[in-house]
C-alpha positions, 0 to 999 in steps of 0.5 A: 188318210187320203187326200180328200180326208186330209183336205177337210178333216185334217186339222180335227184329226191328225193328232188320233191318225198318228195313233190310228197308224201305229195300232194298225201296225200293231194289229197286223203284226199280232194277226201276221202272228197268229195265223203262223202259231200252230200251237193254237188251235185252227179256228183260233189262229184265223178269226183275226182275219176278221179285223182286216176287213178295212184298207188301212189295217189290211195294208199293215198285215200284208207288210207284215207278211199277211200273203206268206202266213196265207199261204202257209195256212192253204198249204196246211188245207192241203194236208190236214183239213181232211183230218180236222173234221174227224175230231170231236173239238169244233174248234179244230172243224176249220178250212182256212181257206174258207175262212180267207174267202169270206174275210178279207177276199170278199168285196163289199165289206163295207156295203154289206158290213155286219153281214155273212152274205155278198156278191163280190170278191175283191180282185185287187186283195186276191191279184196281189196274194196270188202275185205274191208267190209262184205257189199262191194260186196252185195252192189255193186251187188244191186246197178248193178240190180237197174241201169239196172231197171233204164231205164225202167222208163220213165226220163225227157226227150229222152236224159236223157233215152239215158244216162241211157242206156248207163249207164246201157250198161257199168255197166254191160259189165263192170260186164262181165270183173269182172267175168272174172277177177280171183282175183275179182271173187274169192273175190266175189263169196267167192268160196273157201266154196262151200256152201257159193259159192252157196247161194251166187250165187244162192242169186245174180241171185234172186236179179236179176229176178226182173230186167229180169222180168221188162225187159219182161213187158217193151215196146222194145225201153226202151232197144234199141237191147235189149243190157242190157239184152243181157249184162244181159243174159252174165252175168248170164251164166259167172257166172255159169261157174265161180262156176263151175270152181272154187268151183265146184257148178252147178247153176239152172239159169233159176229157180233163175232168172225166165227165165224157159218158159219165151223165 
């Protein structure tokens, strides 16, 4: 409870707080726990994440180990994700990190509570998963690139190629929102070093070519409207504006991720 909460309510509550501590402490674990067991299958391990949405729940996981079982899980985007979506189990078509971005990254979880959509991420969530370990952030850019490579693949069937669009599609509207979200970025592109700023930007739009130059090699409709390029594309020059404003590093985009006489 907080300290308003505690002033007005407190008498009438502080008997269920005790409880409501303990069952928080308990969720934690039991999420903590399953995002780490790898014999369940992937949609299984994450739709706990869903019950961290609230402050008080999220805190208890994070003490748990919440950012180390993330990690885990987006170093796991990295190597398998492409493999998940050639099965034929839907329960096994899953990007965690999409999954992550839509739960507990997003903002206004308690605005736009009971629905899919928002507009914001929260940069605070995103700072301290990011602070948690060297790895966080390069990890979690990984796993982006290779989600917008996976629909270039053909899947098993049409609908399992729509899912990964989509998929692909909020990934990185999603990365438009951190980039746009001082806190987060900040953290990201470590641009209180100028030099550090630059060969980490600079590193993140190389990790990106490969996905661009995939893009320009694959038939049209494996990117409906071209809309994860367009989100591509948006990111690339949110990016820039961001090193430039911030630490004051000026990025050839064009050159790192290839576009230079490509359009």
């Amino acid at each position: 409870c907080f300290a308003d909460c505690q002033k007005h309510a407190w008498k009438t509550h502080k008997h269920q707080c005790k409880t409501m501590n303990q069952e928080a402490t308990e969720n934690g674990k039991k999420v903590v726990e399953t995002l780490n067991d790898t014999t369940l299958p992937p949609m299984l391990r994450v739709q706990g994440l869903n019950s961290l949405e609230t402050e008080g729940y999220y805190k208890y996981a994070a003490e748990q180990g919440l950012h180390q079982a993330l990690l885990r899980l987006l170093k796991e985007d990295v190597e398998c994700a492409m493999e998940r979506f050639t099965k034929k189990n839907p329960m096994e078509n899953v990007v965690y990190l999409h999954w992550i971005v839509n739960t507990i990254f997003r903002g206004q979880r308690i605005s736009r509570a009971g629905t899919s959509t928002f507009g914001k991420l929260d940069g605070g969530r995103i700072k301290s998963f990011i602070e948690s370990d060297p790895e966080a952030f390069p990890t979690m850019w990984k796993a982006a690139v290779l989600v917008a490579r996976i629909p270039l693949k053909r899947t098993t069937s049409p609908d399992v190629q729509l899912l990964i669009h989509h998929q692909a599609r909020d990934v990185w509207a999603a990365f438009a929102m951190f980039f746009c979200n001082n806190r987060a970025s900040r953290a990201a592109l470590l641009v209180e070093d100028p030099v550090k700023c630059k060969a980490q930007a600079e590193w993140m739009l190389k990790e990106l070519k490969p996905a661009f130059v995939e893009r320009w090699n694959s038939p049209d409709e494996l990117d409906q409207g071209s809309t994860v390029e367009a989100h591509m594309n948006t990111n690339c020059a949110i990016l820039a504006g961001r090193v430039r404003n911030d630490a004051g590093v000026e990025l050839n985009v064009e050159k790192c991720t290839g576009m230079k006489g490509v359009h």
